[in-house]
py3Dmol code that shows the C-alpha trace and the ligand (Angstrom):
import py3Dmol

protein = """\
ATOM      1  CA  UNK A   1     115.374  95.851  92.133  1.00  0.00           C
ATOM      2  CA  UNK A   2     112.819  93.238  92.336  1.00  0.00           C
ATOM      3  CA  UNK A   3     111.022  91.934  89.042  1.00  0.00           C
ATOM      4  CA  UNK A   4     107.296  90.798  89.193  1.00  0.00           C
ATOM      5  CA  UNK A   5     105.844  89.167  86.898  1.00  0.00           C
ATOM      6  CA  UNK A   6     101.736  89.395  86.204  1.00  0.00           C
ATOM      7  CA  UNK A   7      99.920  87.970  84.152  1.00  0.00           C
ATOM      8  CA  UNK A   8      95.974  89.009  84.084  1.00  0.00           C
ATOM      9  CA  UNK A   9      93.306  90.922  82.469  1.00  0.00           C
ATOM     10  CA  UNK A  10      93.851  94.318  80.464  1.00  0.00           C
ATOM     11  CA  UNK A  11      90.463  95.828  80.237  1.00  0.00           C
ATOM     12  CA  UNK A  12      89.105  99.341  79.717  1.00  0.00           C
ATOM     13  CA  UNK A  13      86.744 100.113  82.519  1.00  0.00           C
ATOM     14  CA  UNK A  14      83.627 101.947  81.477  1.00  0.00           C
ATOM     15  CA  UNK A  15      82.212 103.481  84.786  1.00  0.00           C
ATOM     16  CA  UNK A  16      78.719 104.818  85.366  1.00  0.00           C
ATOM     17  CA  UNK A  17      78.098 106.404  88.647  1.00  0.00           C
ATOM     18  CA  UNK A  18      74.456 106.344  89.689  1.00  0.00           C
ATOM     19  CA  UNK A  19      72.768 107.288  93.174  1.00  0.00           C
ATOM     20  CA  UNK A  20      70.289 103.921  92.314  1.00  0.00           C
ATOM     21  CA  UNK A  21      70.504 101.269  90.174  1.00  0.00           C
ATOM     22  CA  UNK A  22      67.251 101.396  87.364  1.00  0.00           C
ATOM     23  CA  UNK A  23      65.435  98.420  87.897  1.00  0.00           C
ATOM     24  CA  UNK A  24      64.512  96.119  84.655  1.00  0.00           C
ATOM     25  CA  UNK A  25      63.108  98.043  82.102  1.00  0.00           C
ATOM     26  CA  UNK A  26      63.815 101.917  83.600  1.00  0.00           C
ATOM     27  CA  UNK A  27      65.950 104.103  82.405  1.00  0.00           C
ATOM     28  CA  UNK A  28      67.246 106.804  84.902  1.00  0.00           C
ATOM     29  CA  UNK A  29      69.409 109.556  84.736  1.00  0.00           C
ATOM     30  CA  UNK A  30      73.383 108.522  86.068  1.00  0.00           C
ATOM     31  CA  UNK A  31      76.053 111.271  87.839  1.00  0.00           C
ATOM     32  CA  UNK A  32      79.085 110.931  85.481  1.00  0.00           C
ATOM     33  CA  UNK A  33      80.436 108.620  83.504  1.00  0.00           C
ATOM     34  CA  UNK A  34      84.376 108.034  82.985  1.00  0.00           C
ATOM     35  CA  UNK A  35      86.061 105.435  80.596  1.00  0.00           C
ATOM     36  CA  UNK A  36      89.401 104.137  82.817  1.00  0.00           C
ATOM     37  CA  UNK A  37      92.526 101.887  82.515  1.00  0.00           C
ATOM     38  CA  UNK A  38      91.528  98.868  84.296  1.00  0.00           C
ATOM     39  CA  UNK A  39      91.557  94.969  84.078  1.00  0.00           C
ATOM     40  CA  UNK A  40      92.740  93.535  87.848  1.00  0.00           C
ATOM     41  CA  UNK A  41      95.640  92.056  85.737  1.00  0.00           C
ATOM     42  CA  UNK A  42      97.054  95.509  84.583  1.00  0.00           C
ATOM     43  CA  UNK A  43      95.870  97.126  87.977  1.00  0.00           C
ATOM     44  CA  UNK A  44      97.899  94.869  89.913  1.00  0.00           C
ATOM     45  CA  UNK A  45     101.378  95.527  87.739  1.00  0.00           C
ATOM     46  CA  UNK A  46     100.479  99.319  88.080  1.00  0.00           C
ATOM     47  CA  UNK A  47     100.560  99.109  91.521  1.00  0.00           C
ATOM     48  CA  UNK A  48     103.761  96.922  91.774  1.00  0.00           C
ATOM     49  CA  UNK A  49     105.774  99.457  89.038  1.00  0.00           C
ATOM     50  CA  UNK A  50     104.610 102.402  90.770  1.00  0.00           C
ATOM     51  CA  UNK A  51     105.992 100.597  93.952  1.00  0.00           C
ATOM     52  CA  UNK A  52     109.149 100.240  92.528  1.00  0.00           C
ATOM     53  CA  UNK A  53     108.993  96.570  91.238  1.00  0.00           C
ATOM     54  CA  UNK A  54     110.376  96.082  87.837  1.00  0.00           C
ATOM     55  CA  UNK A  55     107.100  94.651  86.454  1.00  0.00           C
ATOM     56  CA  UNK A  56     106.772  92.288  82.943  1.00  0.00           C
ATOM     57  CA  UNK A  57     102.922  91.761  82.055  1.00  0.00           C
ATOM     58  CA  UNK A  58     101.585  89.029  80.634  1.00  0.00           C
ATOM     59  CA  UNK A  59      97.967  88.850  78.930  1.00  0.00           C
ATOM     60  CA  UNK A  60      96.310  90.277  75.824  1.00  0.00           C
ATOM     61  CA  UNK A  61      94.429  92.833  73.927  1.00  0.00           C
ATOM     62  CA  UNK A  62      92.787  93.022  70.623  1.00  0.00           C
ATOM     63  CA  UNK A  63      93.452  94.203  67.613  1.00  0.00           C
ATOM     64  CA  UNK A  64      91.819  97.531  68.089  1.00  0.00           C
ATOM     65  CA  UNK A  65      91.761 101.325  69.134  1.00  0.00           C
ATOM     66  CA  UNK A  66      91.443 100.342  72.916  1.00  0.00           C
ATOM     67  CA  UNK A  67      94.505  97.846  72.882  1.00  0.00           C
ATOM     68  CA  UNK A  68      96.559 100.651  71.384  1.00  0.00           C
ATOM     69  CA  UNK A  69      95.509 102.986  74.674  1.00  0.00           C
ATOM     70  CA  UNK A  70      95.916 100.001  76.730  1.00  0.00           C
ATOM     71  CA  UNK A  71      99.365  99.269  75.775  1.00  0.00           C
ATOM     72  CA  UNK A  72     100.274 102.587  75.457  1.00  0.00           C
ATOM     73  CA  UNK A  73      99.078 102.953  79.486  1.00  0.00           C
ATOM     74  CA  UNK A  74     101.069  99.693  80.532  1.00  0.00           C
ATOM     75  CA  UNK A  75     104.281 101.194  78.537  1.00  0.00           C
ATOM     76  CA  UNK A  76     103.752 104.812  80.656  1.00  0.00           C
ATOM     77  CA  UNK A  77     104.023 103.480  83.708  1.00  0.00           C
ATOM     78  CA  UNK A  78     107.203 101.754  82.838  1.00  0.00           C
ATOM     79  CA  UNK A  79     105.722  98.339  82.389  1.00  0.00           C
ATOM     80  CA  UNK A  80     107.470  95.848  80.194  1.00  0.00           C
ATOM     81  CA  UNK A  81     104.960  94.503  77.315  1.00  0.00           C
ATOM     82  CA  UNK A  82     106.752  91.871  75.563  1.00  0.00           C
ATOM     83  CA  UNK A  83     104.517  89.308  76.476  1.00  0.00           C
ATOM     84  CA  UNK A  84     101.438  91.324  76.164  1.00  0.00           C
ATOM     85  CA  UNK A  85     100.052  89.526  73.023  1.00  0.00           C
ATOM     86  CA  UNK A  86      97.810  91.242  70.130  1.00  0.00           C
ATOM     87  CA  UNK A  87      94.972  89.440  68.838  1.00  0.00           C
ATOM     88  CA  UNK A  88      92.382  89.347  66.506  1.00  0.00           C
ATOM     89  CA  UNK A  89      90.175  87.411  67.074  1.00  0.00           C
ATOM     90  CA  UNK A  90      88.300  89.275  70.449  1.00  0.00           C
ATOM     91  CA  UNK A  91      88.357  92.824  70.534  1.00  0.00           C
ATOM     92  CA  UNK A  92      89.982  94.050  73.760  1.00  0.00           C
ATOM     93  CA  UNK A  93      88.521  92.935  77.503  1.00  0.00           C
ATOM     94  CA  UNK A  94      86.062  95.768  79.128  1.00  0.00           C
ATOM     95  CA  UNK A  95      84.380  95.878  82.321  1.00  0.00           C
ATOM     96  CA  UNK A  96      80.589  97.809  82.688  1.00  0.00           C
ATOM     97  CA  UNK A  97      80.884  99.522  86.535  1.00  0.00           C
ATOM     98  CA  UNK A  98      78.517 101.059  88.393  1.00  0.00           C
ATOM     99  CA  UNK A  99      79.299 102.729  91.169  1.00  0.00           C
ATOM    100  CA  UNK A 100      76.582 103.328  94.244  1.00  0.00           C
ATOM    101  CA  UNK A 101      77.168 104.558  97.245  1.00  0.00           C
ATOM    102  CA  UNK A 102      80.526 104.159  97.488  1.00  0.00           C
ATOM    103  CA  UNK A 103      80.723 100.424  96.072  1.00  0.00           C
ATOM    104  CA  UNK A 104      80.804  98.905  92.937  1.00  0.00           C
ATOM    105  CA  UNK A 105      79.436  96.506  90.510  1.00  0.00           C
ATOM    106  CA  UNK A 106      80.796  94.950  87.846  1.00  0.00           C
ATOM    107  CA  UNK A 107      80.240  92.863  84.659  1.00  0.00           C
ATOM    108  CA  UNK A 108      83.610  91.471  83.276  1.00  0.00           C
ATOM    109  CA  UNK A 109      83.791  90.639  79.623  1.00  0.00           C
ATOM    110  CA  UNK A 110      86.880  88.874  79.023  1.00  0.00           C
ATOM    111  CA  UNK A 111      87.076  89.293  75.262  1.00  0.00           C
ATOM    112  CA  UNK A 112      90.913  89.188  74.238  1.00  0.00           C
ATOM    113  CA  UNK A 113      91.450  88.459  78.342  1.00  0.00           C
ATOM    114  CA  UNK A 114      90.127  85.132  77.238  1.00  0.00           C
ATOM    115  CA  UNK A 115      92.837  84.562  74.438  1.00  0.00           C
ATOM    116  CA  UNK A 116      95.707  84.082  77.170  1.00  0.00           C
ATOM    117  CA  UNK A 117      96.504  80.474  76.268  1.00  0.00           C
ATOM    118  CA  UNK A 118      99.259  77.965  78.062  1.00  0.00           C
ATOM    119  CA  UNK A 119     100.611  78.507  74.577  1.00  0.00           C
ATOM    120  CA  UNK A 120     101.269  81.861  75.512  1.00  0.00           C
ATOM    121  CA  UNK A 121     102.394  81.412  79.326  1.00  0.00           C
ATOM    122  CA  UNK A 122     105.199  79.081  77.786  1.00  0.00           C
ATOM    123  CA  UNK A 123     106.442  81.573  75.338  1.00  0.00           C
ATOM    124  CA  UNK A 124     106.676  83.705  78.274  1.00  0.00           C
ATOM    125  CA  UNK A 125     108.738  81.128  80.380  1.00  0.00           C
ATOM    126  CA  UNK A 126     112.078  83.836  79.818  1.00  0.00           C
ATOM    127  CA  UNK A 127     109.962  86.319  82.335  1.00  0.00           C
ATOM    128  CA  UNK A 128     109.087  83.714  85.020  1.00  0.00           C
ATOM    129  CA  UNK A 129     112.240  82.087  85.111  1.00  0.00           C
ATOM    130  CA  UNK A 130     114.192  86.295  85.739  1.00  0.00           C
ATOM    131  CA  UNK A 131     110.865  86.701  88.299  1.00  0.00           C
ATOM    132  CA  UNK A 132     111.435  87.299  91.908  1.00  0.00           C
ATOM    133  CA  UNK A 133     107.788  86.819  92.621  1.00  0.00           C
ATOM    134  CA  UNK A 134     104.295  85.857  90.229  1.00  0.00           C
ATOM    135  CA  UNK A 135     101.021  87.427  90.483  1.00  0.00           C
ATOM    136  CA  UNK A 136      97.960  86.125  88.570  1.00  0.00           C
ATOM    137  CA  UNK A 137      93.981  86.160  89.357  1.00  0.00           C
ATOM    138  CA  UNK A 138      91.188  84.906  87.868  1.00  0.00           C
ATOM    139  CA  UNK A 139      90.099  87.146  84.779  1.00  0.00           C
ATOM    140  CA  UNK A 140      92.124  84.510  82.721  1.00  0.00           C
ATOM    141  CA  UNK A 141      90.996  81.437  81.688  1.00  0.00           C
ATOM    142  CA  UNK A 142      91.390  78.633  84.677  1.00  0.00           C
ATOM    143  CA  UNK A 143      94.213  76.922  82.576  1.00  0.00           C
ATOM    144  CA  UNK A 144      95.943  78.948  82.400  1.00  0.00           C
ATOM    145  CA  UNK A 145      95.878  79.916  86.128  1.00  0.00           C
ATOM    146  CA  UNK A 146      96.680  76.224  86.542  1.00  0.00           C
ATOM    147  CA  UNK A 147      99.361  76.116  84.064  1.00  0.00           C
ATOM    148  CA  UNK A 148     101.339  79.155  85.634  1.00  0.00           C
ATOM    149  CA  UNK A 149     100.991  78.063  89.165  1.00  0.00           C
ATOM    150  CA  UNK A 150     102.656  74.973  88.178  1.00  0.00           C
ATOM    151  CA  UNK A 151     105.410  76.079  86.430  1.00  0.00           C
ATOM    152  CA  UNK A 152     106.052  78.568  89.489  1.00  0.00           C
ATOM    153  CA  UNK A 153     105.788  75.493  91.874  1.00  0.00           C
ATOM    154  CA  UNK A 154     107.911  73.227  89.602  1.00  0.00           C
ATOM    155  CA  UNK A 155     110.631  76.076  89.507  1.00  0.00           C
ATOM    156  CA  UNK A 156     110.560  77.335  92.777  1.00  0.00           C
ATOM    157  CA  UNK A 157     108.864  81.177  92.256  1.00  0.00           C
ATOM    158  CA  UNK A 158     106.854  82.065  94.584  1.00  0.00           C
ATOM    159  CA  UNK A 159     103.497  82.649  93.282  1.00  0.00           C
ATOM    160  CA  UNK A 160     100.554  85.029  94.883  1.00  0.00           C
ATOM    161  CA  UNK A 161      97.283  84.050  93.802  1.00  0.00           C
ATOM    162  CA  UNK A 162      94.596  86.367  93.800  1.00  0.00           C
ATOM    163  CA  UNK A 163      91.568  84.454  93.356  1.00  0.00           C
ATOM    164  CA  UNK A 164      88.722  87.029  91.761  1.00  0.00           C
ATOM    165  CA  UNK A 165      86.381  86.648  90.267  1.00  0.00           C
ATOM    166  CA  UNK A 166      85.481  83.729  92.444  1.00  0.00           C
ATOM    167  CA  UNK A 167      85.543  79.929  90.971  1.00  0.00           C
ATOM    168  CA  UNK A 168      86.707  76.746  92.567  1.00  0.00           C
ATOM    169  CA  UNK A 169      90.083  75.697  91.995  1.00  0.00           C
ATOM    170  CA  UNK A 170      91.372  72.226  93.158  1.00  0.00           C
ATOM    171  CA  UNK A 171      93.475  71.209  96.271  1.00  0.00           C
ATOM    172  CA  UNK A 172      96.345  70.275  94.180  1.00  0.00           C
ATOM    173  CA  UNK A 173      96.428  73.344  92.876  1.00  0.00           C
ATOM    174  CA  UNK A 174      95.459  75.159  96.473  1.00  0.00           C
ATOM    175  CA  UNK A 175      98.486  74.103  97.481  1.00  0.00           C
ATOM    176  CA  UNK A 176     101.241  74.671  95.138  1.00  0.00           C
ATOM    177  CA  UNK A 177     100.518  78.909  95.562  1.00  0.00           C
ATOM    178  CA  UNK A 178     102.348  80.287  98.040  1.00  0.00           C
ATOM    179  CA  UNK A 179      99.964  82.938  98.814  1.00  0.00           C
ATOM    180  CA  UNK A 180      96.421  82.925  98.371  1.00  0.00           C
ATOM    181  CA  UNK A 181      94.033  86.586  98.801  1.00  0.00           C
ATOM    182  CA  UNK A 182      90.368  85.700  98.296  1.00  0.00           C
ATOM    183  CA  UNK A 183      87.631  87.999  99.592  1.00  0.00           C
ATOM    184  CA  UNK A 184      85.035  86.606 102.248  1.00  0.00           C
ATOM    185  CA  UNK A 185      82.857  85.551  98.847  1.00  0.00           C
ATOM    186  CA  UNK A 186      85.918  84.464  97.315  1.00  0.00           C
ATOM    187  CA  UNK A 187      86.632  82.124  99.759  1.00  0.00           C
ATOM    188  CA  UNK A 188      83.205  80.844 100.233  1.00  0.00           C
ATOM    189  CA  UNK A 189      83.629  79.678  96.623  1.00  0.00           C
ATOM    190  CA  UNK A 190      87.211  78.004  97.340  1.00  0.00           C
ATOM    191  CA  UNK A 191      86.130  76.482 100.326  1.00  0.00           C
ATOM    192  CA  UNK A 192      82.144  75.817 100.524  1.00  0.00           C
ATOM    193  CA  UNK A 193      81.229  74.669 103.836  1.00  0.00           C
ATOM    194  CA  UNK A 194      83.858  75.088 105.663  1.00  0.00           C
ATOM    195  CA  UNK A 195      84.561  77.355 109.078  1.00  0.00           C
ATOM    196  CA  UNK A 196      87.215  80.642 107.698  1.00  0.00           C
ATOM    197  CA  UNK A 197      89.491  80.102 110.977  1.00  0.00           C
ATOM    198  CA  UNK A 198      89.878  76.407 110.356  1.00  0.00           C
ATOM    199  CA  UNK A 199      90.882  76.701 106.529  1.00  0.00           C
ATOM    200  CA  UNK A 200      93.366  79.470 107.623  1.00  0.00           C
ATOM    201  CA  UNK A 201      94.600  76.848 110.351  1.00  0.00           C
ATOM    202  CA  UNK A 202      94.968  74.946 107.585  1.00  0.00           C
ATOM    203  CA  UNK A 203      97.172  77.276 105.500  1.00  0.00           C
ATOM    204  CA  UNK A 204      99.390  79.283 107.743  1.00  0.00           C
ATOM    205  CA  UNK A 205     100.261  82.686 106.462  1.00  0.00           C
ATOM    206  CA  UNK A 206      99.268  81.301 103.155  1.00  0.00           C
ATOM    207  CA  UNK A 207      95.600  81.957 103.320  1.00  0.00           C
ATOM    208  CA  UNK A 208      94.945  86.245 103.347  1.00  0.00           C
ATOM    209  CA  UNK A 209      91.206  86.554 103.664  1.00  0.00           C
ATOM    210  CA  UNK A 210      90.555  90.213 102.825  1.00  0.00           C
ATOM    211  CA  UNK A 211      87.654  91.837 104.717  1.00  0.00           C
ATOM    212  CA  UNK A 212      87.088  95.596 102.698  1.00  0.00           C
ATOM    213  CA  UNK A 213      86.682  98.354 105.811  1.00  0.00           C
ATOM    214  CA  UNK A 214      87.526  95.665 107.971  1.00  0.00           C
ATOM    215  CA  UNK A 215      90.988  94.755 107.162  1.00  0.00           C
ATOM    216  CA  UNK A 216      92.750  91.308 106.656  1.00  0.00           C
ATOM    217  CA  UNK A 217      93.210  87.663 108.191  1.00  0.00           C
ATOM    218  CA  UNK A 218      94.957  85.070 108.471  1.00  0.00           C
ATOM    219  CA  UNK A 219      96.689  82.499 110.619  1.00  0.00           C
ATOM    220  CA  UNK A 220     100.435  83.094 111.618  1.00  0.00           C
ATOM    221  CA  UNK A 221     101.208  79.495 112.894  1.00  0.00           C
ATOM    222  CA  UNK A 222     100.070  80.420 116.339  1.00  0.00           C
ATOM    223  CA  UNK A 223      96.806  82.002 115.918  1.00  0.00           C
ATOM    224  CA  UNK A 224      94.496  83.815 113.892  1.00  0.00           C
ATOM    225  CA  UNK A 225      95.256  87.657 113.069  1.00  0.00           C
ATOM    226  CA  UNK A 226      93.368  90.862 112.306  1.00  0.00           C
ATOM    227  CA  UNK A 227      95.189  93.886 110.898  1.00  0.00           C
ATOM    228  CA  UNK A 228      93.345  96.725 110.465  1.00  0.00           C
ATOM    229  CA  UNK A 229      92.579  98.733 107.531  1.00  0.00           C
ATOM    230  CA  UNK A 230      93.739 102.136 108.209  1.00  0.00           C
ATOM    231  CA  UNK A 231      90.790 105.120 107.588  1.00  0.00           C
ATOM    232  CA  UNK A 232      91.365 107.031 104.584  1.00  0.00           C
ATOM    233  CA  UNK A 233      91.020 110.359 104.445  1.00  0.00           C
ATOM    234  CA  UNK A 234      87.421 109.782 102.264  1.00  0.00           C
ATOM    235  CA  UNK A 235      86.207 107.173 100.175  1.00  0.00           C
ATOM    236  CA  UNK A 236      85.734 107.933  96.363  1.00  0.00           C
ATOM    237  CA  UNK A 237      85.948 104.802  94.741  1.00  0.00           C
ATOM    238  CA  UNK A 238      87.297 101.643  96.048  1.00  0.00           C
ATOM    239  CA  UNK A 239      87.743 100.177  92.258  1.00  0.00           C
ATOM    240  CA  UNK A 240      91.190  98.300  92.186  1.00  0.00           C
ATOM    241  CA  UNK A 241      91.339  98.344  96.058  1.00  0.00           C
ATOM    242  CA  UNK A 242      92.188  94.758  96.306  1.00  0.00           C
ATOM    243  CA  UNK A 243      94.412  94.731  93.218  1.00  0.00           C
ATOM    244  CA  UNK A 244      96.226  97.519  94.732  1.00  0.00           C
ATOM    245  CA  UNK A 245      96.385  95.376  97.927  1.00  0.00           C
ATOM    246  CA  UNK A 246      97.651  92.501  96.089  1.00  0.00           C
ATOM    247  CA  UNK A 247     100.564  94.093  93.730  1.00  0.00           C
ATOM    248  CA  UNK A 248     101.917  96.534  96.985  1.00  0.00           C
ATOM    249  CA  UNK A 249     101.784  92.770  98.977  1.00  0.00           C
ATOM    250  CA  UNK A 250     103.713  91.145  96.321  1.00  0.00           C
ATOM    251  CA  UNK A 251     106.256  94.126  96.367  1.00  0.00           C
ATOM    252  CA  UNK A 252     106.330  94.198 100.185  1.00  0.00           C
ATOM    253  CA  UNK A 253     107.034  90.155 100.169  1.00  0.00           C
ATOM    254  CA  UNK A 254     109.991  91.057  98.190  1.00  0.00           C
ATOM    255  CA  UNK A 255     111.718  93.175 100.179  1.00  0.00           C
ATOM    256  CA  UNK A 256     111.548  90.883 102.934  1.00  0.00           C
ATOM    257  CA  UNK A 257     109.552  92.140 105.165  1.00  0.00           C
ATOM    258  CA  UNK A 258     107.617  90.392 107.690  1.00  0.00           C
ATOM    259  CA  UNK A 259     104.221  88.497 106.935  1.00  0.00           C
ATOM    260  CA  UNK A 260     102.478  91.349 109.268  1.00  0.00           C
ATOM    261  CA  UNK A 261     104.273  94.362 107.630  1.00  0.00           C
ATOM    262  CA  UNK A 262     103.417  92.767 104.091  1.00  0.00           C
ATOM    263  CA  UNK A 263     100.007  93.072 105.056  1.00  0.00           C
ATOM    264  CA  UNK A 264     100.184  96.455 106.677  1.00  0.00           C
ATOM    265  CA  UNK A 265     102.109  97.893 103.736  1.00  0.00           C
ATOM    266  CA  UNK A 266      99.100  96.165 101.289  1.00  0.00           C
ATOM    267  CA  UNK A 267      96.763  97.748 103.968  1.00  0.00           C
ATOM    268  CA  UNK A 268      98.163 101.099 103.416  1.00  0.00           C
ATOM    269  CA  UNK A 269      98.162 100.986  99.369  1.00  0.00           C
ATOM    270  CA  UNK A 270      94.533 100.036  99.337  1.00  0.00           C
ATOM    271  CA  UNK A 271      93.702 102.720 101.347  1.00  0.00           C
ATOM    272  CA  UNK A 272      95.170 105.493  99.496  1.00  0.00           C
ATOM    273  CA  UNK A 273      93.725 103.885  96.591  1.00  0.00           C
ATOM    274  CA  UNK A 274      90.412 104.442  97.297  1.00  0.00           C
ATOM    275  CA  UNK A 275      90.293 108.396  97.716  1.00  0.00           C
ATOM    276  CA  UNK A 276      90.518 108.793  93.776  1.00  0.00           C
ATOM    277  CA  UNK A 277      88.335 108.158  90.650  1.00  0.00           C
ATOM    278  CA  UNK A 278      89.096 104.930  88.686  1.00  0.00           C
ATOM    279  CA  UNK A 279      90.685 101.731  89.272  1.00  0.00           C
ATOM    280  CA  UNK A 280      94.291 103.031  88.626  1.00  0.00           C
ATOM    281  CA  UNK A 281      94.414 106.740  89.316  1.00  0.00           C
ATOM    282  CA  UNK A 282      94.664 106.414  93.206  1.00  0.00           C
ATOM    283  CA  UNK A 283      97.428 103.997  92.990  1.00  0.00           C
ATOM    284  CA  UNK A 284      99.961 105.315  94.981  1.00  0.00           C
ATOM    285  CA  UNK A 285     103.975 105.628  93.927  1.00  0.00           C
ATOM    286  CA  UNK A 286     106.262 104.824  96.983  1.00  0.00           C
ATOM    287  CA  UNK A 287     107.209 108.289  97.430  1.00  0.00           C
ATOM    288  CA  UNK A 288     102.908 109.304  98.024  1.00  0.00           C
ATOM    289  CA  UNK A 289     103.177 105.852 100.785  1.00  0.00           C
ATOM    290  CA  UNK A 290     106.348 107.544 102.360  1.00  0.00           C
ATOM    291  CA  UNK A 291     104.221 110.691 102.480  1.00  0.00           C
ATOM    292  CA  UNK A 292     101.343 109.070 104.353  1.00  0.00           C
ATOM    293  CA  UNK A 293     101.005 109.559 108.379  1.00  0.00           C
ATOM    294  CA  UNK A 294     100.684 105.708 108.485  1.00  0.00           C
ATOM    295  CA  UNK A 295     104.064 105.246 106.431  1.00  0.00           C
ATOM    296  CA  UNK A 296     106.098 102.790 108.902  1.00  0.00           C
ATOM    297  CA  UNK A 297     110.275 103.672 108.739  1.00  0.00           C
ATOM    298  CA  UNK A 298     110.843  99.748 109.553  1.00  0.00           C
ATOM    299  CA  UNK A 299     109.538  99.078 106.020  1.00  0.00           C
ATOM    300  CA  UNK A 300     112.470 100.324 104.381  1.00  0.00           C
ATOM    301  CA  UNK A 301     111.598 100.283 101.211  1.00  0.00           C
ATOM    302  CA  UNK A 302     113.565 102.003  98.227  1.00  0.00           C
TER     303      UNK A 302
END
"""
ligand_1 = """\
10
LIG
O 89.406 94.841 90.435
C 88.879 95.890 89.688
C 88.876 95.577 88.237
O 88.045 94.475 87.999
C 88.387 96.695 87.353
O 89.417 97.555 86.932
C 87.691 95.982 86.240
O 88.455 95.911 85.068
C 87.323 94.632 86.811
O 87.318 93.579 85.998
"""
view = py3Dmol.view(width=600, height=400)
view.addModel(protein, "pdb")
view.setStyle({"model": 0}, {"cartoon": {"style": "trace"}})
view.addModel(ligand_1, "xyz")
view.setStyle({"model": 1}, {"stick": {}})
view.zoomTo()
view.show()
């Protein structure tokens, strides 16, 4: 079995669905609110577990009622939390979500997210070093991004960065990841200026520019390709899509499959994903992916 390391955000997602968004100063009435497991960090080792990665987390919560529940969610889907660290001093990360017409917004605040230190990638080194593959994004401080792609690139694990929220990271560090996911805004951000097919040139199936509805890109060595999303069934919340996308990717890149049927697997994950409340819920397991009309035998995945 394959063992994935991520290290990320652990939030609680408070979610307010609304059919408009008040402006400054209204108050309206919302549909329904739900409080969720959340935190792209902790959606994207959901989604690898349930896909049958053995899956170590690394981040932190605070010292309160919502890092118990947070824990206690990691720890039910079979996640190992040794390196998930407790502290005090923040209470634990939360993200405010509205939901509108079938997209979100979010505000991110980090709180014990922000506590991940290199201090506490290093006392995770253990994990890393027994890792098949790395996942990290940007809800941790950039130091820390910087310190774990490093010590993936100086020891030879391959490292997926997913690089949301958007912020600019340098060349040097560009190019010690071995995969790199932004969104079209992401990547406007990483690369200001510059034309999406020639940075993808640039980084041959390296570079995974994801496109919502409209699938994924990238450059194969040859030339540019498009893989299609496939249509879900409906859309009821497309929270945790691209984490979903990223930690079924990851899984998929372990098993050896090909670039395309990575991205097609990824592809598939999001898309179930989306056609349940909540950033986790809709997560598949392998078996619900085997279930699916779009399942592919070739990916042979157990
Ligand atoms: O990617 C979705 C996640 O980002 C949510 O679960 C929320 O925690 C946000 O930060």
């Amino acid at each position: 079995m394959a063992r994935i390391t991520v290290v990320g955000s652990i939030s609680t997602d408070f979610v307010v669905t609304v059919s408009r968004r008040p402006e400054l100063g209204e108050t309206i009435e919302g549909e329904l609110f739900e409080t969720n497991f959340g935190g792209k960090g902790a959606n994207q080792a959901v989604a690898v577990a349930r896909l049958g990665a053995k899956t170590n987390m690394v981040g932190a919560v605070g010292n309160d009622d919502f890092g118990d529940l947070l824990i206690a969610n990691l720890i039910e889907e079979g996640i190992s939390v040794e390196n998930v660290e407790r502290v005090t001093e923040q209470p634990s990360g939360a993200a405010f979500i509205n939901i509108e017409a079938n997209d979100n917004s979010i505000i991110y605040i980090p709180g014990a997210n922000g506590e991940v230190t290199r201090d506490s990638v290093n006392r995770a080194r253990a994990a890393f070093d027994q890792s098949d593959f790395v996942l990290i994004q940007n809800e941790v401080i950039q130091e820390v991004v910087e310190e774990v792609i490093a010590y993936c690139f100086e020891n030879r694990i391959p490292i997926l960065l997913n690089p949301a929220p958007g912020r600019p990271l340098g060349d040097g560090y560009i190019n010690k990841v071995t995969y790199l996911t932004p969104n079209e805004t992401e990547f406007s951000i990483l690369f200001p200026d510059e034309k999406m097919e020639d940075v993808m040139k640039r980084y041959p199936n390296k570079l995974f520019v994801t496109l919502g509805a409209q699938g994924v890109k990238y450059h194969d060595g040859n030339e540019i390709v498009k893989v299609d999303a496939f249509e879900p069934q409906e859309i009821i919340d497309t929270t945790g899509a691209g984490d979903t996308f990223n930690g079924a990717f990851a899984v998929a890149i372990t098993k050896k499959l090909s670039i395309k049927d990575c991205v097609e697997f990824a592809n598939l994950a999001a898309s179930l994903s989306i056609q349940k409340h909540g950033a986790q819920t809709g997560i598949p397991l392998l078996n619900e992916m085997k279930d699916s009309e779009y399942y592919e035998k070739k990916w042979n995945i157990e």
